[in-house]
C-alpha atoms as one frame of an Amber mdcrd trajectory, in Angstrom:
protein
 -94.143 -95.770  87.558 -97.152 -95.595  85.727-100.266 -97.675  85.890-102.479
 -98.346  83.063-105.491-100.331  83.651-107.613-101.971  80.495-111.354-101.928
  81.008-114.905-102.458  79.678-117.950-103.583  80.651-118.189-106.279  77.399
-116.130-109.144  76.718-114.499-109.489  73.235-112.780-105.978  73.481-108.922
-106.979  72.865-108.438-106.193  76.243-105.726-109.028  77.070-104.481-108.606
  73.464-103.435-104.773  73.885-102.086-105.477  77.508 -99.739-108.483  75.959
 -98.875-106.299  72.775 -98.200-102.977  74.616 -95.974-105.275  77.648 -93.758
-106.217  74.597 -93.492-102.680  73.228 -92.398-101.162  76.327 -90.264-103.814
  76.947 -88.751-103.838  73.484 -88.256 -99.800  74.727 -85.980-100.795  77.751
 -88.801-100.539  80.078 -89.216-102.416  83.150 -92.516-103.712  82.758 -95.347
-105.794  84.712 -98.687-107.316  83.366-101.313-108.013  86.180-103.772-110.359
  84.861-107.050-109.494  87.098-109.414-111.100  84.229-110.245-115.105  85.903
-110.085-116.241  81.854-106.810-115.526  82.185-105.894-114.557  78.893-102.931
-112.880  79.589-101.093-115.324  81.733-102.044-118.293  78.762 -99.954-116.054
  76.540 -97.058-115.772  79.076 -96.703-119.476  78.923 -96.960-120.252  75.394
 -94.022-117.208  75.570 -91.846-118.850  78.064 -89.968-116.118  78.504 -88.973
-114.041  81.420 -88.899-110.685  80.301 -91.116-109.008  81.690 -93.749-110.366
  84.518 -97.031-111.417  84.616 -98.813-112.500  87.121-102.369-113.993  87.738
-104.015-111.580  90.636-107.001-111.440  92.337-108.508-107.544  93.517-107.238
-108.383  96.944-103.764-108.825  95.987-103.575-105.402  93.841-102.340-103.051
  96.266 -99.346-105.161  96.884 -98.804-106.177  93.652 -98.306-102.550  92.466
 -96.035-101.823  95.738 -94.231-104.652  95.071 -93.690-103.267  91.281 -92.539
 -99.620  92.484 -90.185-100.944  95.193 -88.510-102.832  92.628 -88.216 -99.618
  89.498 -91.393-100.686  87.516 -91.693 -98.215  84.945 -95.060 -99.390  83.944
 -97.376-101.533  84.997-100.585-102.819  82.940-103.806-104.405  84.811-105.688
-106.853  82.453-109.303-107.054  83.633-112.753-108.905  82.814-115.159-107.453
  80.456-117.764-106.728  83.528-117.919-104.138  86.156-117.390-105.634  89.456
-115.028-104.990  92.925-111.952-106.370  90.270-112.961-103.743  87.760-113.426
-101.303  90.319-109.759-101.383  91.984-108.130-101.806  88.759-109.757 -98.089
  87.631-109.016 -96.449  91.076-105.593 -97.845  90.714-104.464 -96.677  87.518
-102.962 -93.495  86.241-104.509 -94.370  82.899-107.645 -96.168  82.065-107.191
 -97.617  78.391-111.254 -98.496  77.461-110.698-100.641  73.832-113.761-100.351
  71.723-114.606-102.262  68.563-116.446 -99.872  65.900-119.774-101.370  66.452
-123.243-101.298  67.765-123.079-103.128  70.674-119.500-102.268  71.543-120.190
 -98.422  71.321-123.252 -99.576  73.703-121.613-100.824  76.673-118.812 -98.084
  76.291-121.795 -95.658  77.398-121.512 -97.969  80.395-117.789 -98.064  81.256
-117.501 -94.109  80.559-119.831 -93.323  83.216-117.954 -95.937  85.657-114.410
 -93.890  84.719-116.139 -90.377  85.375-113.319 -88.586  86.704-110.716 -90.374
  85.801-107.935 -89.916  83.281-109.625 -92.366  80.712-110.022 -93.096  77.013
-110.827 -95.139  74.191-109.189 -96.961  72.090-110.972 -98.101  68.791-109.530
-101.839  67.993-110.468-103.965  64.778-111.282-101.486  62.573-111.817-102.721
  59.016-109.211-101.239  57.219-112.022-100.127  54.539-114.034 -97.768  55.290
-115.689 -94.608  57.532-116.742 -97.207  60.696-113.620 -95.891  62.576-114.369
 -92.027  62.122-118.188 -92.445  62.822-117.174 -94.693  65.847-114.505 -91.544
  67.074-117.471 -89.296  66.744-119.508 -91.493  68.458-117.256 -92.377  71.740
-116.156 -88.588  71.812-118.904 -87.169  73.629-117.834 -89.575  76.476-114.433
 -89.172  76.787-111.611 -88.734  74.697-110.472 -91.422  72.133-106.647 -92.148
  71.787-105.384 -90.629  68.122-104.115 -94.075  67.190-106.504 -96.647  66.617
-105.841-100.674  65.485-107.105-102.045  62.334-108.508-106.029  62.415-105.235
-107.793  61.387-104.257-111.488  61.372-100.944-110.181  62.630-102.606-109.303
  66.049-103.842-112.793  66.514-101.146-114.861  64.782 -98.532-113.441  67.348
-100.467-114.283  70.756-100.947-118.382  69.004 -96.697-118.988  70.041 -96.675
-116.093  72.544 -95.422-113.602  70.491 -96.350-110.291  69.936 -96.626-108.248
  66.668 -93.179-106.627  66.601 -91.783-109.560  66.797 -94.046-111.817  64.837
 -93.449-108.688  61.847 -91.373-105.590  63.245 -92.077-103.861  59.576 -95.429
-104.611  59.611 -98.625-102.400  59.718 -99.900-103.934  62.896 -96.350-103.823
  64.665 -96.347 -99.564  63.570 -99.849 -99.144  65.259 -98.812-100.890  68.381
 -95.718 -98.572  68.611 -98.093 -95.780  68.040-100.090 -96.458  70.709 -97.796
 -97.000  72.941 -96.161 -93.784  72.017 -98.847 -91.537  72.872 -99.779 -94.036
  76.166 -96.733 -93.434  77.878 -97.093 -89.872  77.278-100.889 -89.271  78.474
């Protein structure tokens, strides 16, 4: 089973919408899958009831209930598991990074963004982390100089996500990308991501 947990010390990331988009993926894939929703906006749970469907679980947590929750996953063949969390370090953040096997830190190519990832780096020292640049315009340098930026930190994933309606239009009837537009550009990054996730 493996755990990837979605962090960063600033809200506004596309933390929920990478946890709801990948869940589909791997699911899509034949994956047993599980989304813990650790983030008290609860993003990810919304989504999973506009859905209304039961392919894959998600489930509102609390820190507390984490250990369980991913015991409860392996016992029954999880393959992965993906922890949704609030843009802020605290005792949630905390046990969702010491729990994972993969800390995914999105990143939006700009100032304030590649600010608080200075943050969230140093909190995943150790770990196996990186970033993932999301909402890049798809004109542009802002994603290489954003790369260059974040890769004195820690590495950044090869795939990043351009800003798309596609992203957002899914998640309005709980849907993601591949199956809002399967062909799409937004549905090939998401499948590219994934791809070199699973594989990290």
């Amino acid at each position: 089973m493996k755990t990837v947990a979605l962090v960063t010390q600033k809200g506004g990331t596309g933390k929920s919408t990478l946890a709801v988009h990948l869940a589909v993926t791997a699911s899509r894939r034949g994956q047993l899958v599980a989304l813990i929703d650790l983030d008290p906006q609860a993003s990810a749970s919304l989504w999973a009831e506009r859905r209304g469907k039961d392919d894959f679980a998600v489930v509102t947590a609390r820190a507390a209930d984490l250990p369980g929750l991913l015991d409860n996953a392996r016992q029954q063949g999880a393959d992965l598991v993906l922890i949704d969390t609030a843009g802020r370090a605290d005792v949630t953040t905390t046990a969702a990074i010491e729990a994972a096997d993969l800390v995914l830190i999105p990143a939006r190519p700009s100032l304030y963004d590649l600010a608080a990832s200075t943050t969230t780096a140093a909190q995943v020292k150790g770990r196996n982390a990186a970033f993932v640049l999301n909402a890049v315009p798809t004109r542009g340098t802002r994603a290489d100089e954003a790369r260059a930026a974040l890769a004195d930190l820690l590495p950044v994933a090869p795939v990043h996500l351009h800003q798309l309606v596609a992203y957002s239009d899914a998640l309005n009837d709980g849907r993601s990308v591949e199956e809002l537009d399967p062909y799409g550009k937004a549905a090939e990054e998401i499948r590219a991501l994934y791809d070199w996730l699973i594989n990290v």
